[in-house]
C-alpha positions, 0 to 999 in steps of 0.5 A: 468291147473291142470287137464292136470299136473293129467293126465299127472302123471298118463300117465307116471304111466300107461306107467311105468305099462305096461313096469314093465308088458312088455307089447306093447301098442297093447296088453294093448289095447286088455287087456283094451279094447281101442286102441292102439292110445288111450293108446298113448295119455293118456301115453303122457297126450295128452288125458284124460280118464273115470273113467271105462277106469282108472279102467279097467286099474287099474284091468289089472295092479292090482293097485288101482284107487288111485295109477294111479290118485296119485302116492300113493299106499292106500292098503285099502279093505272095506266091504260095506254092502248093 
């Protein structure tokens, strides 16, 4: 499964991201807002996540959306007017 293999690699990028941090799993959970049991089985690739739960974790480790999905790290702002 494709999808499985995507969340997998982005577990082990999350789990890298709060070790770089030093955080436990306890505290990433009150910075993120989802259990500790939660942050578990996504760095384990057991479960997947939303696409606000991938974005309240890219903004507590001050990474793009992209860098957890892809490994790549873009850098890009964008102004959009509306």
């Amino acid at each position: 499964m494709k999808d499985a293999k995507i969340y997998r690699e982005a577990g082990i990028r999350i789990h890298g991201l709060r070790d770089q941090y030093g955080l436990t799993r306890e505290e990433m959970s009150e910075l993120v807002g989802i259990t500790s049991k939660c942050i578990y089985e996504i760095e384990t690739g057991r479960k997947g996540f939303s696409a606000g739960v991938l974005l309240k974790i890219a903004t507590a480790f001050q990474v793009d959306c992209d860098y957890i999905m892809t490994g790549r790290r873009l850098g890009l702002m964008c102004n959009i007017k509306s």
